[in-house]
N, C-alpha and C positions, 0 to 999 in steps of 0.2 A: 622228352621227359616231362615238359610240362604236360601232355595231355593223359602221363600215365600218371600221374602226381591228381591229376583233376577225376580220375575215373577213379583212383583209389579212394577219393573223399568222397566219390559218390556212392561209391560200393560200401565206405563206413558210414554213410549215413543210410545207405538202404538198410542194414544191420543192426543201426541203433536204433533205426523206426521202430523195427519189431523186437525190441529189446535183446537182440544178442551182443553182450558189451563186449566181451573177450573179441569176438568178431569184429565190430567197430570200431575196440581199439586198436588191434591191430591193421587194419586198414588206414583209418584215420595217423596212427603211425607213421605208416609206409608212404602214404602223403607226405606229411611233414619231413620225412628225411629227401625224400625226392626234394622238395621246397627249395631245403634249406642248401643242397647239394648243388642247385642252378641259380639262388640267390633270390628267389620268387619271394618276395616280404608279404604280400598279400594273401600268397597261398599258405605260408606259413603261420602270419596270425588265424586264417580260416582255420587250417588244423588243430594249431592250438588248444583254439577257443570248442571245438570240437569234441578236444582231446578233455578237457575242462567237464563241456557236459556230462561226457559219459560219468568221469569220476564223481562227479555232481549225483546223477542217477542211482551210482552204487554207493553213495553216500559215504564215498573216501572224500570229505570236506577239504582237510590239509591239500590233498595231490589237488581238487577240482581249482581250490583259489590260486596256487599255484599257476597251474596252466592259463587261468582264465586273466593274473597278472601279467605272464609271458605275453598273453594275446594284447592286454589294453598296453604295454610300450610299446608291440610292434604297430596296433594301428593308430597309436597317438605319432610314429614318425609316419606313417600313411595316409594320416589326417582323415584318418575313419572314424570318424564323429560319432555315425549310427553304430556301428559294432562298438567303439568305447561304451557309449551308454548300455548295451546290453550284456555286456559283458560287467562292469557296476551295476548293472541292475539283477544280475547272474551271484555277485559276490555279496553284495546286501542280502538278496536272498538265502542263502548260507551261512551269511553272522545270525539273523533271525534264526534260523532253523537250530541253531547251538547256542542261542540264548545270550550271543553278544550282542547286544541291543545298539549300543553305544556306534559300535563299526556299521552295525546293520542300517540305521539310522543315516549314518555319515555317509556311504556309497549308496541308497539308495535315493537321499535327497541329490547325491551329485547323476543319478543316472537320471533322477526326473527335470533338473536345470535342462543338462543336453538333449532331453527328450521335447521338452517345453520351445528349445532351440529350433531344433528339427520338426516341430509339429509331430510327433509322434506318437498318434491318438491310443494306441495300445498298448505300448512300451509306456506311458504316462497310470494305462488305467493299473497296470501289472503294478509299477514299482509304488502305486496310490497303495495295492491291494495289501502289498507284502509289510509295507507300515505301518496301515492295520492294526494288521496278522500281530504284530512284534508289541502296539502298542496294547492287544488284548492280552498278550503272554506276559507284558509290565502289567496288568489289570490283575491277571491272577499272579502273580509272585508273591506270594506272602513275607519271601524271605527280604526283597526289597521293597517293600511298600513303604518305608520311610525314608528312601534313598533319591537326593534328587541326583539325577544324572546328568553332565554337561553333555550337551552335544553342537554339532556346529550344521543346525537345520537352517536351510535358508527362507527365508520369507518365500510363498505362495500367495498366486491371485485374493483367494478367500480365505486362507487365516494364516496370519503369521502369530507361530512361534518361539518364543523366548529366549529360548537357546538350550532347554531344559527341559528333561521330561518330569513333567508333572509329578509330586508325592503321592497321593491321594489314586486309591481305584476307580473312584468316581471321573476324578479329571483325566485318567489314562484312556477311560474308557470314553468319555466325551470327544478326548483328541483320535479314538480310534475311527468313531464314529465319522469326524470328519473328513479323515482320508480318506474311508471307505465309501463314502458318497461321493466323495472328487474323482476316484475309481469308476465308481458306477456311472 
């Protein structure tokens, strides 16, 4: 059962390469109930987290953070460090994209801590990128540009910030600047 549980996640991830999601999710699926049927915690947060992307791709946001929380408790009892971080780094991505800044912020600074952990030179440049991204979308808001936002960012090698995103477009844009060089 385990190696039918492994071939179906592989047969949903051949399916989601080429974007067939109906395909993938139900492979990635049929994975995960094999998993969970033989008690596989590993394979289960794999599918999961899987299962997460796809909804991710079809930009069902609600269902992708979902699945992609399902995955970060089962590999925080598997002490899967790298897949936490990408999976936080998966869910930041997705507050950004819907314009929660604040969440976006808060899981993408904790995916680049564990990334910074693990030396993870890509997962670092991603969650630098997605930042950014969130810090230029506070650049252009006109509806909050007078709003300081709290957030709970942690200090970085080359700039620590305050714990707030900046009022001003100019200073949103300066801090976007930054990350997106730490990125680069």
């Amino acid at each position: 059962k385990k190696g039918i549980a492994n071939v179906s996640g592989n047969i949903g991830g051949v399916y989601y390469y080429i974007s067939d999601y109906p395909k993938a999710l139900e492979y990635f699926q049929e994975s995960l109930k094999i998993n969970e049927e033989i008690g596989n915690k590993y394979g289960i947060a794999n599918a999961t987290s899987n299962i997460g992307s796809v909804y991710s791709d079809q930009k069902d946001y609600p269902k992708a953070i979902e699945y992609f929380k399902k995955a970060i408790k089962m590999d925080e009892e598997l002490g899967n460090k790298s897949a936490i971080a990408i999976a936080m780094g998966n869910i930041g991505g997705i507050y950004g994209l819907e314009n929660n800044n604040t969440l976006a912020i808060e899981y993408l600074q904790n995916a680049i801590k564990m990334n910074e952990e693990l030396g993870h030179k890509r997962g670092l440049a991603l969650n630098f990128e997605n930042i950014g991204s969130v810090y230029i979308s506070l650049a252009n808001d006109t509806t909050n540009s007078n709003q300081v936002i709290s957030t709970n960012e942690t200090p970085m090698k080359k700039y620590k910030p305050n714990g707030t995103i900046p009022m001003n477009k100019a200073a949103r844009l300066q801090r976007a600047i930054v990350y997106l060089q730490q990125g680069l």
